[in-house]
NUDRENLO-584200 format. One line per 2 residues: number of its first residue (from 1); their letters; for each residue z, x, y of C-alpha. Coordinates in steps of 0.25 Angstrom, whole numbers. Layout:
NUM) A) Z X Y; ... .
This chain:
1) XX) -172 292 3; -181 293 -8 .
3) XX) -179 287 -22; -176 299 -31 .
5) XX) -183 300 -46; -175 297 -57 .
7) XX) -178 310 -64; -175 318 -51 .
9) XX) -159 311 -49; -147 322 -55 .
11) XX) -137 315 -56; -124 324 -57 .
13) XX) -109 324 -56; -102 339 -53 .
15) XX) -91 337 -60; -78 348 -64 .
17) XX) -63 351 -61; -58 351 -48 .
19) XX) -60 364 -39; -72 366 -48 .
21) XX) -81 367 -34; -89 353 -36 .
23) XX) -90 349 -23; -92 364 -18 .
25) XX) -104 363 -28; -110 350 -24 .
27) XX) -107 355 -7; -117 367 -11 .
29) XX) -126 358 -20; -128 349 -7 .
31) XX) -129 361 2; -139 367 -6 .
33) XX) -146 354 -9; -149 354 8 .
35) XX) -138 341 9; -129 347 17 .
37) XX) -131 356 29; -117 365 25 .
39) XX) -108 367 12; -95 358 13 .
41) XX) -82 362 9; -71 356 0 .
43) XX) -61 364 8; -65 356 21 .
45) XX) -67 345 14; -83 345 18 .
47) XX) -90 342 5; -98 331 3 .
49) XX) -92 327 -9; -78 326 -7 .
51) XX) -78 317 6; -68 309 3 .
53) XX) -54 312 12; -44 316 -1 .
55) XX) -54 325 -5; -57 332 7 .
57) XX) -40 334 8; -39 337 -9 .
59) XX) -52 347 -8; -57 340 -20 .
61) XX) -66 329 -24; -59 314 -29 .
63) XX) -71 306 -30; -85 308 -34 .
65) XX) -95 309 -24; -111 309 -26 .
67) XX) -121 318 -19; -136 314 -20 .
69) XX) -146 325 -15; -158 331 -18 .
71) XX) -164 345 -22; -176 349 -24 .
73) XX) -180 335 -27; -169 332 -35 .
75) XX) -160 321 -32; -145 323 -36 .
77) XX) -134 314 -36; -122 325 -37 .
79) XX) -108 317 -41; -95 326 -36 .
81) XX) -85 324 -45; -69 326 -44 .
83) XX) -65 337 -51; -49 333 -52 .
85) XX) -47 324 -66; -39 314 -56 .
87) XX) -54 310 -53; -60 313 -66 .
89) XX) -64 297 -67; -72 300 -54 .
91) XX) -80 311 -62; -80 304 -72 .
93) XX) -88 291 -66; -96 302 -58 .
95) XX) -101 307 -72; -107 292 -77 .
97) XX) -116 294 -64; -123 305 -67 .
99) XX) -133 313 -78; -126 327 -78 .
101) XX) -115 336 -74; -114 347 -64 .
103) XX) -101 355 -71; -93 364 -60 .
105) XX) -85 376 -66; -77 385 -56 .
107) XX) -78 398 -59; -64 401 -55 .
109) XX) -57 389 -62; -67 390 -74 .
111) XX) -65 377 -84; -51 368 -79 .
113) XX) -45 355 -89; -53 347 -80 .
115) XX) -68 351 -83; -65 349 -98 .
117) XX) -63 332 -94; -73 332 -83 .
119) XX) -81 337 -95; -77 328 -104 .
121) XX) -81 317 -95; -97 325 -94 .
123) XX) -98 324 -109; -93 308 -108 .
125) XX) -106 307 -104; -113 318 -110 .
127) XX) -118 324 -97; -128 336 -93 .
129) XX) -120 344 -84; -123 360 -78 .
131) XX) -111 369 -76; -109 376 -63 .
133) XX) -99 386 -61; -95 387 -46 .
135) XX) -84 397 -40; -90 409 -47 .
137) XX) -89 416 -32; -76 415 -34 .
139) XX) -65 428 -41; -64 431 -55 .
141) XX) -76 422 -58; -90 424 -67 .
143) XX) -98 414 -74; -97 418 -88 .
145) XX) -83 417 -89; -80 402 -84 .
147) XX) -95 396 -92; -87 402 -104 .
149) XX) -76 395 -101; -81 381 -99 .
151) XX) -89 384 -111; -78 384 -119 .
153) XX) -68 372 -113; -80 361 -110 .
155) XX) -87 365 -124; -102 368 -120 .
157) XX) -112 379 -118; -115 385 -104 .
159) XX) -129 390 -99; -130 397 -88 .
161) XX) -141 396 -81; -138 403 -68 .
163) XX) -130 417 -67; -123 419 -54 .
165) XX) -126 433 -45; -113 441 -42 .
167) XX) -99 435 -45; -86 430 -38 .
169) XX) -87 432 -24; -101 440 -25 .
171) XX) -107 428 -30; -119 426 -23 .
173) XX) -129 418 -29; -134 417 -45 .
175) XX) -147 417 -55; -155 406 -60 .
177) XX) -158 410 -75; -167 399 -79 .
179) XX) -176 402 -65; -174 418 -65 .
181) XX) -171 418 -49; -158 420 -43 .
183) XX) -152 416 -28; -141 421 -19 .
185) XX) -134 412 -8; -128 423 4 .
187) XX) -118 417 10; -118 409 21 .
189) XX) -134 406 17; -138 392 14 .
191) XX) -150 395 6; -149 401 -8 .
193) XX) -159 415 -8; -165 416 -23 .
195) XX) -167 430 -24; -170 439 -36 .
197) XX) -161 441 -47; -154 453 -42 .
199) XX) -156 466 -52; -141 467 -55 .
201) XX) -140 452 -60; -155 454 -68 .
203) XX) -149 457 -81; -136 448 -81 .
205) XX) -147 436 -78; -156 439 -89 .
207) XX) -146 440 -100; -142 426 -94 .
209) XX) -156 418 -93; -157 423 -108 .
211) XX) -144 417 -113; -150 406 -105 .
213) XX) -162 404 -111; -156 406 -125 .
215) XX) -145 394 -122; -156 383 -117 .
217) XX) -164 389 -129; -155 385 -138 .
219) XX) -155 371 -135; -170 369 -140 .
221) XX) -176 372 -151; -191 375 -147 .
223) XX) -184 384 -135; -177 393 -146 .
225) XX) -191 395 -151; -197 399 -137 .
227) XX) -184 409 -137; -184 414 -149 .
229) XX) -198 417 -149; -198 423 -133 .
231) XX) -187 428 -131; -184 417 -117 .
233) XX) -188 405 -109; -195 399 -98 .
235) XX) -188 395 -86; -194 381 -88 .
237) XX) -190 381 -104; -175 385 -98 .
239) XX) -174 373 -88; -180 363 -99 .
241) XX) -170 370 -110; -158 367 -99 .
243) XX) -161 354 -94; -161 349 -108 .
245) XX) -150 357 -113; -143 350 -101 .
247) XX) -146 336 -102; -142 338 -117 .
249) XX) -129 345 -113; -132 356 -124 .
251) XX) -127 367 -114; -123 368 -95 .
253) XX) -131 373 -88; -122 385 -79 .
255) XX) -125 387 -67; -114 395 -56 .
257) XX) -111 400 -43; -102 397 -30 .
259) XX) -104 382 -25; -95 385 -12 .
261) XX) -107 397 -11; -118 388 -14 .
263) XX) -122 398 -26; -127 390 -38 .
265) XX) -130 377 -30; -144 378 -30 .
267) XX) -147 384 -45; -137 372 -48 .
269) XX) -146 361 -41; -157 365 -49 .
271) XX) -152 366 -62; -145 352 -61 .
273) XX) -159 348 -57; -166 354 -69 .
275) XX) -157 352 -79; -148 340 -76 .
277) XX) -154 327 -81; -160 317 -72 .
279) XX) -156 301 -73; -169 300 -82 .
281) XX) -166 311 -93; -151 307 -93 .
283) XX) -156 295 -98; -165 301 -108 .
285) XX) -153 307 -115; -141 295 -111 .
287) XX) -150 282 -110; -144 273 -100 .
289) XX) -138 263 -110; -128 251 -107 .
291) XX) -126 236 -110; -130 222 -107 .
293) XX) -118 218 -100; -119 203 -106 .
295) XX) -125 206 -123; -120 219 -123 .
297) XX) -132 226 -128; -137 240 -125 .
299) XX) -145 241 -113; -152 253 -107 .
301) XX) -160 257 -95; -168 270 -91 .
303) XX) -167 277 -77; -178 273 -72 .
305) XX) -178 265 -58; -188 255 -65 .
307) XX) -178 251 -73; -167 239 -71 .
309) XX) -156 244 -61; -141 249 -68 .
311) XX) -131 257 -61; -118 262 -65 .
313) XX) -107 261 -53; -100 276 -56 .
315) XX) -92 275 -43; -84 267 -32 .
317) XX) -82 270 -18; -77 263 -7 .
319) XX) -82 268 7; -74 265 20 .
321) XX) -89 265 26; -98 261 15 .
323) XX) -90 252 8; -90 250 -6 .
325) XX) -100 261 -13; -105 259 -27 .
327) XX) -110 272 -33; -120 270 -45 .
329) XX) -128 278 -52; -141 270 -54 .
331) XX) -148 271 -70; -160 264 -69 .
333) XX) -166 254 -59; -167 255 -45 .
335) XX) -156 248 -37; -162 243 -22 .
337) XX) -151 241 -10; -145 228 -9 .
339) XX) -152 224 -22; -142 215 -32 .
341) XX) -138 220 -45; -128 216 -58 .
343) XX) -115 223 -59; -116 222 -75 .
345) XX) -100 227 -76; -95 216 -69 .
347) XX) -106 207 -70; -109 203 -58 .
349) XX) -121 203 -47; -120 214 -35 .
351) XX) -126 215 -22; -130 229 -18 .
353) XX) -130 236 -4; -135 248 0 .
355) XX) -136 259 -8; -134 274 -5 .
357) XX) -134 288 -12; -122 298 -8 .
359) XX) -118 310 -3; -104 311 -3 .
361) XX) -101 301 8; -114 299 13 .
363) XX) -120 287 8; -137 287 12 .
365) XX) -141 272 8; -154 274 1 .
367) XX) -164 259 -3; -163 260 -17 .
369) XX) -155 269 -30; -163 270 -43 .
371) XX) -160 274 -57; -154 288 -58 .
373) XX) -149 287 -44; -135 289 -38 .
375) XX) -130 280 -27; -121 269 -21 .
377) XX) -122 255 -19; -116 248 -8 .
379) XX) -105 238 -7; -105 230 -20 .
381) XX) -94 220 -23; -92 220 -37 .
383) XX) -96 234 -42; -85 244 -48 .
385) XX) -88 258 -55; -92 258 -68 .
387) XX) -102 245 -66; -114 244 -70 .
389) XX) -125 237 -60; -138 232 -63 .
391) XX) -149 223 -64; -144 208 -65 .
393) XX) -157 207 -75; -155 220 -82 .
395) XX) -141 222 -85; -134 234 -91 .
397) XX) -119 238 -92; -116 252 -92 .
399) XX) -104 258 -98; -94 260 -90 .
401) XX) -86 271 -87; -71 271 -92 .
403) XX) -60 277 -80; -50 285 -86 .
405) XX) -35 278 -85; -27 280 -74 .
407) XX) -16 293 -78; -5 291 -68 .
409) XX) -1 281 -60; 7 279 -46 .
411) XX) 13 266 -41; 12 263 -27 .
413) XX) 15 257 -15; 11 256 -1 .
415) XX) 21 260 9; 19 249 17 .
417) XX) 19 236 11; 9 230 18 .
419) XX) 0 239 12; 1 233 -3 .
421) XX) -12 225 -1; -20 237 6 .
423) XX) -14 248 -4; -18 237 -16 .
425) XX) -33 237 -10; -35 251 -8 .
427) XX) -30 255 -21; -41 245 -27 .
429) XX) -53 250 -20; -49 265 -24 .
431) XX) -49 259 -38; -62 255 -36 .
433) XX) -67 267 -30; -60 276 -43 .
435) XX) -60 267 -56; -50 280 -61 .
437) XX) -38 273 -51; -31 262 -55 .
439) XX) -22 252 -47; -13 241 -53 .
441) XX) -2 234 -48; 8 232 -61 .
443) XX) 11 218 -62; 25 224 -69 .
445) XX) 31 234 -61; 25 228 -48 .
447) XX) 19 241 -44; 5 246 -37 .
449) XX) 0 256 -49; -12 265 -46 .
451) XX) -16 275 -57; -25 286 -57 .
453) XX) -30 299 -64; -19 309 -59 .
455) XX) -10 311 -46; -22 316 -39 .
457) XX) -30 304 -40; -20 294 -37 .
459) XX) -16 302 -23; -29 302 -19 .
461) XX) -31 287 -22; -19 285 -12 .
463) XX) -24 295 -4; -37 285 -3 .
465) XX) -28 272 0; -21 279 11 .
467) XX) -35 285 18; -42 270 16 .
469) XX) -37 261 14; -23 265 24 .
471) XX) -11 263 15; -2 274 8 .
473) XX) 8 270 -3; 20 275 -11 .
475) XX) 18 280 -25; 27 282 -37 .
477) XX) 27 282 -51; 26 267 -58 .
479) XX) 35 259 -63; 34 259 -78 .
481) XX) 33 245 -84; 44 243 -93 .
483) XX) 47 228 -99; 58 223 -105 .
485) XX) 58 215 -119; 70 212 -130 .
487) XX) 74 217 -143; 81 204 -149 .
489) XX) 82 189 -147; 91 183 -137 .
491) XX) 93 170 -130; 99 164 -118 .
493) XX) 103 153 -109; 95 152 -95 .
495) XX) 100 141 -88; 99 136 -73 .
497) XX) 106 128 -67; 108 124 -52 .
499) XX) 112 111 -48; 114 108 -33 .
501) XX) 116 94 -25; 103 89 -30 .
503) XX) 91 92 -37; 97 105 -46 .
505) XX) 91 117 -57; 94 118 -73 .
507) XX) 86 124 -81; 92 128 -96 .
509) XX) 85 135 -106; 89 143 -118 .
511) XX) 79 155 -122; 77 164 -134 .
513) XX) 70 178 -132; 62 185 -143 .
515) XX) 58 199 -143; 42 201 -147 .
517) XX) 34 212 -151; 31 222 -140 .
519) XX) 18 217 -133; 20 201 -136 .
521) XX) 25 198 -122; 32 184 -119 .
523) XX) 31 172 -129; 38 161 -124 .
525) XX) 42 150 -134; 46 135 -132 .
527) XX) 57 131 -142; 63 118 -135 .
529) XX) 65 106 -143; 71 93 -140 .
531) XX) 67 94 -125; 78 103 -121 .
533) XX) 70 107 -110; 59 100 -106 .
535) XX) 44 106 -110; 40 104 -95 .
537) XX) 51 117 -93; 46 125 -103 .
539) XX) 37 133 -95; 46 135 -84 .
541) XX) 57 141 -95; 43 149 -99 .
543) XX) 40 153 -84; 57 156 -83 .
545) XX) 57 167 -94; 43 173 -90 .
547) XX) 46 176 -75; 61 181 -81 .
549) XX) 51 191 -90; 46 198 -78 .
551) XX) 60 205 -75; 69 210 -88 .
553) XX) 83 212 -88; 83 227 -90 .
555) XX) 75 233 -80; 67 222 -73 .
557) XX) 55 225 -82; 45 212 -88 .
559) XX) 50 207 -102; 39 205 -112 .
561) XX) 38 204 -127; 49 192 -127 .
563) XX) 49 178 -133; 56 168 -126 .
565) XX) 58 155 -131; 66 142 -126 .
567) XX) 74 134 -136; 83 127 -130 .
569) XX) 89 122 -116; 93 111 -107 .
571) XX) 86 103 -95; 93 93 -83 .
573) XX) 83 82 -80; 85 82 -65 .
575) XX) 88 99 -63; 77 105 -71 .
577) XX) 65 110 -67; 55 122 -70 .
579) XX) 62 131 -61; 75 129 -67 .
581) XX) 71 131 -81; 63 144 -76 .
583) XX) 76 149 -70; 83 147 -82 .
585) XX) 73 153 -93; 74 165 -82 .
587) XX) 88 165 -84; 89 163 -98 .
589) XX) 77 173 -101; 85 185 -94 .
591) XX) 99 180 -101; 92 181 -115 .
593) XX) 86 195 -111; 100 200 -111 .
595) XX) 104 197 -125; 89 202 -129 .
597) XX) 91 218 -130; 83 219 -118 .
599) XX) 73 232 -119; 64 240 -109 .
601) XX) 50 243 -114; 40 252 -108 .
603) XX) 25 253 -108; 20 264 -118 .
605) XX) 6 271 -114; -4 277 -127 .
607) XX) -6 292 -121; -19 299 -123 .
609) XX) -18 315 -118; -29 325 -119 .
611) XX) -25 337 -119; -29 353 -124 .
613) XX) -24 356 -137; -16 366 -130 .
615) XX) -6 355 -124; -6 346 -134 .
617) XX) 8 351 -138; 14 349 -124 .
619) XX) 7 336 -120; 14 330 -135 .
621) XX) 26 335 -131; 26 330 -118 .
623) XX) 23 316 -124; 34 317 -133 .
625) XX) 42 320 -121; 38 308 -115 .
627) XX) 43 299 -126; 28 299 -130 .
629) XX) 25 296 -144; 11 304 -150 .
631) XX) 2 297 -158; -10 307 -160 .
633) XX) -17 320 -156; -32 322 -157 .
635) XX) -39 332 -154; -54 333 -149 .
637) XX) -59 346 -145; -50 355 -136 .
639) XX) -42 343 -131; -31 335 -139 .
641) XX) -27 319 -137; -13 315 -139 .
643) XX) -12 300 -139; 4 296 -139 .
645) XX) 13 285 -135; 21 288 -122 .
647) XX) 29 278 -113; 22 277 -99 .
649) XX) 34 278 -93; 33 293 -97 .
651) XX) 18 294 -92; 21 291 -78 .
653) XX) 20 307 -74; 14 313 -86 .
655) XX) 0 318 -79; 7 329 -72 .
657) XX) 14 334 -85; 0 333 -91 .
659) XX) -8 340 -83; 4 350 -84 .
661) XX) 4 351 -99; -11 354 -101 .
663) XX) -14 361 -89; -22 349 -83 .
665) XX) -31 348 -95; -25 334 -101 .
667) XX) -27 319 -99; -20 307 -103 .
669) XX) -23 292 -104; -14 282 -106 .
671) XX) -13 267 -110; -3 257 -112 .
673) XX) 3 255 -126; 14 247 -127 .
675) XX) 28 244 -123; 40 250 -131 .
677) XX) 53 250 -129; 61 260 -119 .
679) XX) 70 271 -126; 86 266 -124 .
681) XX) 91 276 -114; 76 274 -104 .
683) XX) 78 261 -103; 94 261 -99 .
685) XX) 89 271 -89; 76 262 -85 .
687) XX) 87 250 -83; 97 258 -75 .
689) XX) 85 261 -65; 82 247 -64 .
691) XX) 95 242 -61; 98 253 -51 .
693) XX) 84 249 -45; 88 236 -43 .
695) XX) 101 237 -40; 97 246 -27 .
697) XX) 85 236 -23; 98 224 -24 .
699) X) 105 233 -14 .
């Protein structure tokens, strides 16, 4: 395969909301671009993109998949992106991968909660992007309508630059208004016919190439001049006028059609080839900057393939055949098979293997990736995504890119149980592959936790572990980890003794308990004087009172912010021994709990939701509801953040209600805050269930 040109490489995720027609469009960008010999179908689960089996069942892409071809000498490295904000860390990573933005707008739909994030995330990092708005074969559709709308919701100017011929389902092809030609695509045809601009769409096209020529006018000053004075522009003045108004993001590009009819796809391929930037002049305007990853200092490199090798690992996958697949986006350098590079994130020295560029699931090993290329790497040991690789004499540390936490969380566990260690495995490696999952066991409530972006992400996760790696599982909501902890100072007697014929037990100890200030933890405090106990039994009455911590008297919850101190106590010269005295600080630990005012405490979580101003009033009400307390609104453009305190144990199910309250267009974030203590009549109830628990487990 030959070594593409920098310049040449269009590197380009298609990103929107889900049912948008992504996939359809990138089927007909592959059809038309001669890589397929016939259209595939989401419906029968044909496509190239979505491959994978959950997306073939769920007809919708879950992962990202690249797609490198060529048209008319143009090299593309196409991402398909999920559309579902379940998977919006997938788009997300997709997005640091590449120099500009292919926007899909379904005409029927028109702009959804979700194509105001996804946009959110293009303007993270300030990306070029052309709008294309599919389904326009469809009823009750036009052009006008739906460019006005996303318009107004994502903020910015839209110029079309292609008009369609006929509408809804006498769609039948369109008119390029920079080049003045038009096309027609009859169905069942695989070649696209460019015809003349028919009479009856003459005037219509006219009035559009002019308002055309007026908006990339107005985006140069010597252009105004040439307007001004004539009256229009060149062809060629239109294309140099749009590609820098692109690359500076000062207006879209529109283009539209039917992807599932193939309208548009060719007039789209060549605008994203004239007016999308290429590695070098994405440079030119975001310089490839990072650090030394030992001094810290600024670094930069040019994408050029003379220069030292960097990458940047953007995604993970896990092959049953291949193996383990690291796909990078090479920035400058050239990076040979098998050659050796630095893994600057985790500082360490990687062997590479082969390397390959993608089509879907196809993998096609290629002798070398250079800078502004798209591929994947081979069975490296160490590597995650998000690292940096490099020259070992050239270093550089790229930022990295932050996954969103984890929403709502599931604990599990397998239905057989000798499946623990596999489920354990599986669930790792899918962590791997998405960085957006997240999978710990919780050292407090003894449970298997995995965590995800919302109800969809976590069922195809298990989907995944049942289909490779062979294990289904249980799932329920968690436990929340309450503790326990005491309002005053009590103290106790914990004594043990047991005498037998022969060597016996006695231990004897008298402890005071303390309550600290929430988030101290344990102190323990040696008070003996006059040899009372012995100082060699000391840290076994220590050890005694930390393993009695592990389980309170309430509910069976870990004890923290306590001081426990040993004052006093006695000591037989032949009976004692560590164990004893463990025993008895055990003893004598649970005995002053008693006295203590025992009290439950549960985990508080700071809440962030982004909502639009129109729900702010029922997602505060529905905090408040939750026992949560508000600390702030802020506004910033048509959304609001509210920040509050909220127990977790009332977040457990709050992404349904949610999404229910702002029509699907919230978020929320959440982190851990601190522990306070539970209201009176939760924790009798809290307790009650405990006891009833244990009571039915003894029987």
């Amino acid at each position: 395969m030959k070594q593409p040109r920098t310049d040449t490489i269009r590197n380009l995720a298609v990103v929107s909301y889900t049912g948008a027609g992504k996939t359809t469009l990138a089927e007909a960008l592959l059809y038309t671009a001669g890589v397929v010999p016939a259209m595939g179908s989401v419906a029968a689960g044909s496509t190239v993109s979505d491959f994978e089996p959950e997306e073939a069942h769920r007809k919708i892409s879950v992962s990202a998949s690249v797609l490198h071809f060529e048209w008319k000498g143009i090299t593309f490295n196409l991402i398909d992106t999920p559309g579902a904000l379940s998977f919006l860390g997938e788009a997300r990573a997709a997005l640091r991968a590449v120099d500009g933005v292919v926007l899909v707008l379904g005409a029927s739909a028109g702009v959804r909660a979700e194509l105001e994030k996804i946009w959110s995330a293009v303007n993270e990092w300030d990306l070029p992007c052309v709008l294309f708005v599919n389904e326009l074969d469809k009823e009750r559709t036009a052009l006008e309508p739906v460019l006005r709308e996303c318009e107004k919701a994502l903020e910015c100017k839209g110029l079309p630059i292609a008009m369609p011929i006929g509408a809804e389902s006498n769609l039948e092809g369109g008119v390029d208004l920079v080049g003045g030609g038009a096309y027609r695509v009859a169905q069942g045809n695989a070649k696209v016919q460019e015809v003349a601009i028919p009479a009856e769409w003459a005037g219509a096209s006219a009035e559009a190439r002019k308002k055309l020529a007026e908006g990339v006018a107005e985006t140069d000053d010597r252009l105004v001049e040439k307007y001004l004075a004539e009256g229009e522009l060149t062809a060629e003045e239109i294309v140099q006028g749009l590609k820098a108004g692109t690359a500076a993001r000062k207006f879209l590009p529109v283009l539209c059609g039917a992807a599932v009819k193939r309208i548009g796809a060719s007039l789209l391929l060549d605008a994203l080839a004239a007016y999308c930037p290429s590695p070098v002049e994405r440079a030119s305007r975001r310089p490839l900057t990072g650090t030394h990853p030992q001094s810290g200092e600024s670094v930069t490199r040019r994408p050029e393939p003379s220069e030292p090798f960097s990458g940047y690992v953007f995604k993970t996958v896990i092959d049953p055949f291949m193996g383990h697949m690291s796909y990078v986006r090479v920035l400058s350098g050239t990076l040979a098979a098998d050659a050796s590079f630095y893994n600057s994130s985790r500082m360490v020295k990687e062997k590479g293997g082969h390397l390959f560029v993608m089509l879907g699931k196809k993998y096609t090993q290629v002798p070398s990736l250079s800078a502004g290329e798209i591929g994947a790497i081979g069975k490296l040991k160490d590597t995650r995504t998000g690292d940096t690789l490099c020259d070992e004499h050239h270093p550089i540390l790229y930022p990295r890119l932050q996954p969103a936490r984890p929403v709502l969380s599931f604990a599990l566990e397998p239905k057989s149980k000798a499946d623990i260690e596999k489920v354990s495995l599986g669930l790792h490696k899918l962590v791997e592959e998405d960085p957006t999952l997240e999978f710990v066991r919780n050292p407090e409530t003894k449970e298997m936790i995995l965590s995800g972006m919302g109800q969809l992400h976590v069922d195809v996760a298990f989907e995944k572990l049942h289909r490779k790696y062979g294990v289904e599982v249980n799932i329920h909501t968690p436990k929340v980890p309450y503790k326990e902890t005491i309002r005053k100072m009590a103290q106790a007697q914990g004594k043990y003794k047991k005498q037998t014929g022969g060597h016996g037990q006695f231990g004897d100890c008298w402890l005071q308990l303390d309550p600290l200030p929430r988030g101290k933890g344990f102190e323990f405090e040696n008070k003996i004087v006059g040899g009372a106990i012995p100082r060699h039994f000391i840290p076994a009455v220590e050890k005694g009172v930390v393993e009695a911590m592990h389980e309170g008297i309430l509910a069976g919850c870990p004890v923290v912010d306590v001081r426990a101190s040993v004052y006093d106590g006695s000591y037989h010269t032949v009976d004692s021994s560590e164990m004893s005295f463990k025993i008895a600080a055990s003893m004598g630990f649970k005995k002053a709990m008693e006295s203590a005012q025992p009290i439950l405490l549960e985990p508080i979580m700071t809440v962030e939701v982004t909502t639009p101003d129109d729900a702010v009033g029922a997602v505060i009400g529905d905090l408040n509801a939750r026992r949560g307390r508000i600390l702030g609104v802020m506004a910033k453009g048509t959304v609001e953040t509210i920040q509050a305190l909220v127990p977790l144990a009332e977040m457990l199910k709050y992404t349904p209600t949610m999404n229910s309250i702002t029509g699907g267009r919230g978020s929320y974030a959440m982190e851990f805050h601190a522990y306070e203590e539970v209201p009176r009549d939760l924790a009798t109830k809290i307790v009650e269930e405990h006891k009833a628990a244990k009571q039915a487990v003894s029987q």
